[in-house]
ZAKE-833939 format. One record per residue (C-alpha): chain; z, y, x. Coordinates in pm, whole numbers, always signed. Example, Ala and Ser with C-alpha at 12.3 -4.5 7.8 and 13.67 -1.06 7.14 Angstrom:
2
MARVEX;kette;zz;yy;xx
MARVEX;A;+780;-450;+1230
MARVEX;A;+714;-106;+1367
//
This chain:
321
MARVEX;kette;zz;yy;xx
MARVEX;A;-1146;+2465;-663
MARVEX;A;-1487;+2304;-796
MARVEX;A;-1479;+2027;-1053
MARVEX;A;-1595;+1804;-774
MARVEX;A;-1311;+1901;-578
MARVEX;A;-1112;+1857;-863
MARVEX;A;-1197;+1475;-915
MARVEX;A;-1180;+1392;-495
MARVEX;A;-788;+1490;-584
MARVEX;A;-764;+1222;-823
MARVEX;A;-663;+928;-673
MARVEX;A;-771;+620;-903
MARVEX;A;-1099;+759;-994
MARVEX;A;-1356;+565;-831
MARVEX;A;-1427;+371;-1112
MARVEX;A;-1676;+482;-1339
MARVEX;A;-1714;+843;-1145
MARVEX;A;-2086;+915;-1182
MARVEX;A;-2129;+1100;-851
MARVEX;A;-2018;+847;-649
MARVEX;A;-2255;+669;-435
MARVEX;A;-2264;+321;-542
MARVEX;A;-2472;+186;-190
MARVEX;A;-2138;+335;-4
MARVEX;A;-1913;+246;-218
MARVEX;A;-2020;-134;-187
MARVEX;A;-2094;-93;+197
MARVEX;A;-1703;-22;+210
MARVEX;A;-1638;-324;+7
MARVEX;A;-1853;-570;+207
MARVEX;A;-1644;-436;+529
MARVEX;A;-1335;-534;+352
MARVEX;A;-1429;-848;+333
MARVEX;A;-1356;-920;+687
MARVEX;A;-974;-883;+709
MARVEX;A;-913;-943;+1080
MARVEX;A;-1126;-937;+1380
MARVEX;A;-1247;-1323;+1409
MARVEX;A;-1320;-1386;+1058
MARVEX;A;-1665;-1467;+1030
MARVEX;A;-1890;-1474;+699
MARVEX;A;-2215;-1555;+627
MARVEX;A;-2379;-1387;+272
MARVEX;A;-2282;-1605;+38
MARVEX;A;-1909;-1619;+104
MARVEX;A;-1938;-1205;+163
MARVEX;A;-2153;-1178;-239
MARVEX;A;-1868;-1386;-351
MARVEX;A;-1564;-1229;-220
MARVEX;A;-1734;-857;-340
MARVEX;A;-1894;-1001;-686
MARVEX;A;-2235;-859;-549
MARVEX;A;-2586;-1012;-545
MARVEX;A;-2678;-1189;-269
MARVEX;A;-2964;-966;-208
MARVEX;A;-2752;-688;-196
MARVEX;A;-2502;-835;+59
MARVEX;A;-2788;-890;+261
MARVEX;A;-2931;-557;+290
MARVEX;A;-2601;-437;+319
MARVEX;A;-2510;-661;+602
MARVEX;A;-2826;-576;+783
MARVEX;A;-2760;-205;+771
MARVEX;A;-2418;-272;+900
MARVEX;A;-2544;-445;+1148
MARVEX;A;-2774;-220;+1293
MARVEX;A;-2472;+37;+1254
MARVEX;A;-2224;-154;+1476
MARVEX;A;-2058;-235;+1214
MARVEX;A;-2109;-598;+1170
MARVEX;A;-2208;-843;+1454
MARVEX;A;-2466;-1093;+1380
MARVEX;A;-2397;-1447;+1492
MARVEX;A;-2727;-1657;+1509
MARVEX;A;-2576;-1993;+1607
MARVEX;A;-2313;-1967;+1282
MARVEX;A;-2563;-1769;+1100
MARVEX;A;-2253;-1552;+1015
MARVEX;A;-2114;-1196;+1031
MARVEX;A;-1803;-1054;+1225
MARVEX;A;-1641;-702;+1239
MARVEX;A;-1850;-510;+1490
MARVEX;A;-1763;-281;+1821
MARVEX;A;-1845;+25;+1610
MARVEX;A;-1604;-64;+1377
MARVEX;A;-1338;-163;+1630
MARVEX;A;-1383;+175;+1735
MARVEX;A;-1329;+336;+1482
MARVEX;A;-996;+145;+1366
MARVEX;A;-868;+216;+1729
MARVEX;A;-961;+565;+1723
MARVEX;A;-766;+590;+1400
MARVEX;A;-433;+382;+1437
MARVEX;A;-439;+629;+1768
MARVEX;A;-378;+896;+1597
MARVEX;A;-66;+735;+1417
MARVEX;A;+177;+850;+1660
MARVEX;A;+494;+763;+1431
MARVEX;A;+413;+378;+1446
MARVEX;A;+570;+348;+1710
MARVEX;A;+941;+492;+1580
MARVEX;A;+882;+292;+1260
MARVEX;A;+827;-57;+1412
MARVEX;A;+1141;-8;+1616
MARVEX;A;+1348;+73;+1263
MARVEX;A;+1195;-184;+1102
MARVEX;A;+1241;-434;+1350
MARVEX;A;+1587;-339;+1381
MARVEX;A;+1620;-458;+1011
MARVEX;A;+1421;-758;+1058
MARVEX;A;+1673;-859;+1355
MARVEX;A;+1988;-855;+1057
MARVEX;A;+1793;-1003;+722
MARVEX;A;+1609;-1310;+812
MARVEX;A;+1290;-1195;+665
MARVEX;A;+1005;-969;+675
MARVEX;A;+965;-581;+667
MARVEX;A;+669;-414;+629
MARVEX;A;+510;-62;+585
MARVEX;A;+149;-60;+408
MARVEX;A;-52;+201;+247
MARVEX;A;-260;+94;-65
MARVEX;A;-709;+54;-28
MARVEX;A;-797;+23;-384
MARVEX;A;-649;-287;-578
MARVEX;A;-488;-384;-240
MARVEX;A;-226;-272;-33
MARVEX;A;-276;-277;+378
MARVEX;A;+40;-319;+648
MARVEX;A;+4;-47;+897
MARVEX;A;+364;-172;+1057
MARVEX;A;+513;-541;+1015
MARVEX;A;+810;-680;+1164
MARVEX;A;+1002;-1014;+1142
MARVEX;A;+1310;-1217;+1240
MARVEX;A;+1228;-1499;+1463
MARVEX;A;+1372;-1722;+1244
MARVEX;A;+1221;-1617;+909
MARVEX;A;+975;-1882;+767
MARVEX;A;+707;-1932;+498
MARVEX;A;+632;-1537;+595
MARVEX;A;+298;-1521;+786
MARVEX;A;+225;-1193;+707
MARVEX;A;+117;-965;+1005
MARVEX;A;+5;-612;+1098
MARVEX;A;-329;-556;+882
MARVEX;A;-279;-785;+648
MARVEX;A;-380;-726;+269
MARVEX;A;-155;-814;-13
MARVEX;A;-299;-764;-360
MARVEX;A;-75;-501;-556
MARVEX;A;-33;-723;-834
MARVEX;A;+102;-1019;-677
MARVEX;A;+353;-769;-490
MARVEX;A;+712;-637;-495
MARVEX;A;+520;-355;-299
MARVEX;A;+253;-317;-527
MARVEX;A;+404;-327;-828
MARVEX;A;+648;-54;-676
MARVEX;A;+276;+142;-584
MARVEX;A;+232;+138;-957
MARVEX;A;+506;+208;-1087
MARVEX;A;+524;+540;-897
MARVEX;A;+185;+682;-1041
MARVEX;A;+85;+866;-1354
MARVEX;A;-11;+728;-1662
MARVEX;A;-375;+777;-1579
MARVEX;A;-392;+670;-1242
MARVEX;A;-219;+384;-1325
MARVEX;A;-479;+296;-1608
MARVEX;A;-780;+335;-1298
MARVEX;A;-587;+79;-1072
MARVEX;A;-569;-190;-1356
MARVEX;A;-918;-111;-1454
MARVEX;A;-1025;-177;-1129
MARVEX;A;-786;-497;-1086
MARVEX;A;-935;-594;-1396
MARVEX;A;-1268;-618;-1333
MARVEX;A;-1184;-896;-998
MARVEX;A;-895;-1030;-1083
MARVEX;A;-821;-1016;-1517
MARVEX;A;-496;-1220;-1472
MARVEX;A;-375;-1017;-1191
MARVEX;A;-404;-707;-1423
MARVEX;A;-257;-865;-1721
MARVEX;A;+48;-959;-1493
MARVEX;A;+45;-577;-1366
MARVEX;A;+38;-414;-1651
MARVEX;A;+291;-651;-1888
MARVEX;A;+548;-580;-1594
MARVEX;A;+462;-167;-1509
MARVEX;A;+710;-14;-1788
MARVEX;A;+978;-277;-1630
MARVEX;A;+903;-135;-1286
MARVEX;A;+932;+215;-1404
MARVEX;A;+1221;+194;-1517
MARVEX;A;+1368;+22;-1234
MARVEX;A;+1236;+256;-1005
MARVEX;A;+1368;+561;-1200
MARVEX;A;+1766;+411;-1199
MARVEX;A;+1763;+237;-858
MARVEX;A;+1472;+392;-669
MARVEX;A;+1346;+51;-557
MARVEX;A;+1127;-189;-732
MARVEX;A;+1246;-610;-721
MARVEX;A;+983;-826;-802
MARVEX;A;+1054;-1240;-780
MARVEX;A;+756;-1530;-707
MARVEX;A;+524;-1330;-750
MARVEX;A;+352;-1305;-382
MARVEX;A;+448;-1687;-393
MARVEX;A;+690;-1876;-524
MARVEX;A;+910;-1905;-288
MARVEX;A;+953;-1553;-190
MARVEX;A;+1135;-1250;-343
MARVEX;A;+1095;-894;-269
MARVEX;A;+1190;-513;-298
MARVEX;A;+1002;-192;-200
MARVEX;A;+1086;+174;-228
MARVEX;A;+786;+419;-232
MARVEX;A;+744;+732;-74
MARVEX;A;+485;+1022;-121
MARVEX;A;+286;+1102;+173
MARVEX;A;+123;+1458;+123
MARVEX;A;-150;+1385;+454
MARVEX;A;-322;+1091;+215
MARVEX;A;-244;+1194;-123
MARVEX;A;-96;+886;-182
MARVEX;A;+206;+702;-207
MARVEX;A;+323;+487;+127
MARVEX;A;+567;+180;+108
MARVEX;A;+841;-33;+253
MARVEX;A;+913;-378;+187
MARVEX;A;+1147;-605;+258
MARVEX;A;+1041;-957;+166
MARVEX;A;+1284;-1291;+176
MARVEX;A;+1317;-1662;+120
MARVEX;A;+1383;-1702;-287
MARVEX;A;+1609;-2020;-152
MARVEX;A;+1841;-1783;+28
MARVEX;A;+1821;-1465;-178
MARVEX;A;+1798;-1445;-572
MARVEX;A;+1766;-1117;-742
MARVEX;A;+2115;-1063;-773
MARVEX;A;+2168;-1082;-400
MARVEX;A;+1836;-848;-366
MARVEX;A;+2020;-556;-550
MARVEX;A;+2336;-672;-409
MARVEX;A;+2262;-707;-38
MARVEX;A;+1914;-595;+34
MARVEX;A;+1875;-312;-155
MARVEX;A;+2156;-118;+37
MARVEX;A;+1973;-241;+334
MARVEX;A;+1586;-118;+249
MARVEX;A;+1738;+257;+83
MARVEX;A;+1883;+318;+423
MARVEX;A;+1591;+172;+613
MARVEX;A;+1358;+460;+392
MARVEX;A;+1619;+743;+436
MARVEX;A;+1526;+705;+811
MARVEX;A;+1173;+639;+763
MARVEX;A;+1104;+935;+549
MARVEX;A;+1209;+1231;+745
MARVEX;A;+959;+1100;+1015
MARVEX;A;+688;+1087;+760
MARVEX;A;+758;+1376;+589
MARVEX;A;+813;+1594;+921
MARVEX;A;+540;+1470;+1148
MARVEX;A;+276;+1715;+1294
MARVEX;A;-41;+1585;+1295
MARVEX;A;+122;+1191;+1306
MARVEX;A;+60;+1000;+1011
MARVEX;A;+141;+1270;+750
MARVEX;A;+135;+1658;+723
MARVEX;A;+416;+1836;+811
MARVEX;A;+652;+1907;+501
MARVEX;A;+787;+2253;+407
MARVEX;A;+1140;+2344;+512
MARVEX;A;+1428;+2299;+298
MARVEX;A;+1499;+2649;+192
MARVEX;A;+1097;+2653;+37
MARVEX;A;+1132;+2303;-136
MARVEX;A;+1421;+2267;-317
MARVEX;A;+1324;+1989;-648
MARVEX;A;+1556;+1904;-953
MARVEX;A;+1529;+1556;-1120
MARVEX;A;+1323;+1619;-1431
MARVEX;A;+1329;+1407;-1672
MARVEX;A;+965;+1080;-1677
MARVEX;A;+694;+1269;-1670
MARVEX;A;+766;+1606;-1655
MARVEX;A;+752;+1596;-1226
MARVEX;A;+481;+1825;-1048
MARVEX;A;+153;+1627;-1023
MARVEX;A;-96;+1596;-736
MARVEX;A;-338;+1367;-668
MARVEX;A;-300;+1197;-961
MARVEX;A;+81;+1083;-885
MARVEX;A;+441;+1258;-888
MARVEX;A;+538;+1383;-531
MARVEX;A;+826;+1603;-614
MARVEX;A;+1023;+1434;-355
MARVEX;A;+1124;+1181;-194
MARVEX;A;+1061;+853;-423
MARVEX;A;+1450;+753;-387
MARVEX;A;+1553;+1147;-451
MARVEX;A;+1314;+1179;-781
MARVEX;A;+1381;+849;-946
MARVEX;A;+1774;+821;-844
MARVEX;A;+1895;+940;-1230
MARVEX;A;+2249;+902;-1084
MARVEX;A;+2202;+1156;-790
MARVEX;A;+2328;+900;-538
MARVEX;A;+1993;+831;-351
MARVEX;A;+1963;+1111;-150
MARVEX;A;+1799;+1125;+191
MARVEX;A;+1947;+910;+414
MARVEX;A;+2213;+744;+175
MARVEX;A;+2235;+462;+40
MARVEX;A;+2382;+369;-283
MARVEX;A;+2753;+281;-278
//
């Protein structure tokens, strides 16, 4: 494998990379800007959101535009998502051909726990829902399929980070840094915390955080199609549920609701991730922190709930007594 190679493993390593292409690199981040189909943005508010010049937006926008990209609207003088792009998001969620099976399970939770559930995948400092589901009667929860939480200000993200190695995790709050200083501060005072909780429980709890009157818990899990780590989240009313009932009642709830997540994940040909080698060819041990196998920058030894669950009880499927 060529150094190049070598570095396109390493998730987190955007920053500061010297052969990346910085007119792509902020093309992708003006696209970002536009979170669901009818936003609409002119310039200023898209060199504000990205901390680019104007100037740049601008020519960025325009080659977008003449892409398909972006959509030009003369009366607002603004931008939208373009049929190009639409496209190409279609195309893609196409090919996803567990969503399907996962909505149902998480909807099936979201009809018990009057809250949200969720299942994202992380773009840079954010995370994105690819699946969302919700109890008719949960409220103050507004999130929705394609939504973007920031990974700081979330029981998801902070479960993201606390599943990576050292020096990933350094990249992603070097690149939270540079937007959002506070956000990083508040990441990286809490990541040891995290750790830890993920490596005795298998689940991360974060309170207030996305906003102050929610609470929630996530569990990651390592998908070997993206490299990455995917989550699920359960998030609830902080008036109803306190952390004590999170670890109490929820967490029970969300280990289960991964242990029949992940074998679809981890088995899936060609669906959202690669198909994983059969038992008698993948047999992991619990090693002690940070002594697991690494790729991609993070530890995929196993399941997230398998490799952090010191007491052995987290095992696919089960949930702790």
């Amino acid at each position: 494998m060529g150094r190049r190679s070598e570095r396109l493993c390493r998730q987190g390593d955007v920053a500061g990379d010297g052969d990346v292409i910085q007119v792509v690199s902020r093309a992708f981040d003006v696209l970002r800007c536009f979170e669901g189909h009818d936003v609409r943005l002119g310039n200023l508010e898209i060199s504000n959101r990205c901390g680019l010049p104007r100037s740049t937006v601008s020519r960025l926008t325009h080659t977008l535009t003449r892409m398909g990209q972006l959509v030009y609207l003369p009366r607002d003088q603004k931008y939208r998502i373009g049929p190009s792009a639409v496209a190409m998001s279609t195309s893609m969620t196409r090919g996803l051909q567990l969503r399907n099976l996962i909505r149902t399970r998480l909807q099936e939770v979201a009809d018990q726990i009057p809250g949200t559930v969720g299942f994202l995948i992380p773009d840079r400092s954010h995370l994105v829902y690819l699946e969302f589901a919700r109890a008719p009667h949960a409220l103050g929860l507004h999130s929705t399929t394609g939504s973007r939480i920031a990974i700081s200000r979330s029981a998801a993200g902070h479960a993201y980070a606390a599943s990576l190695d050292d020096n990933v995790a350094a990249a992603l709050l070097a690149d939270i840094r540079r937007e959002a200083p506070a956000d990083a501060a508040l990441l990286s005072e809490r990541l040891e915390a995290g750790r830890a909780m993920l490596r005795e429980r298998g689940y991360v709890v974060s309170c207030g955080l996305f906003s102050p009157h929610i609470n929630g818990i996530a569990v990651p899990m390592w998908s070997p199609q993206y490299q990455t780590y995917v989550m699920v989240t359960i998030g609830v009313l902080a008036a109803m549920y306190d952390e004590q009932r999170l670890h109490e009642e929820i967490a029970p709830v969300l280990l289960k609701l991964a242990g029949s997540i992940e074998p679809l994940v981890q088995n899936a040909d060609g669906g959202l991730v690669a198909v994983r080698p059969s038992a008698s060819n993948n047999k992991k041990t619990i090693r002690p922190e940070g002594m697991h196998e690494l790729e991609a920058g993070a530890r995929r030894a196993g399941p997230a709930r398998e490799l952090r669950a010191a007491d052995g009880r987290h095992r696919q499927g089960q949930a702790p007594a």
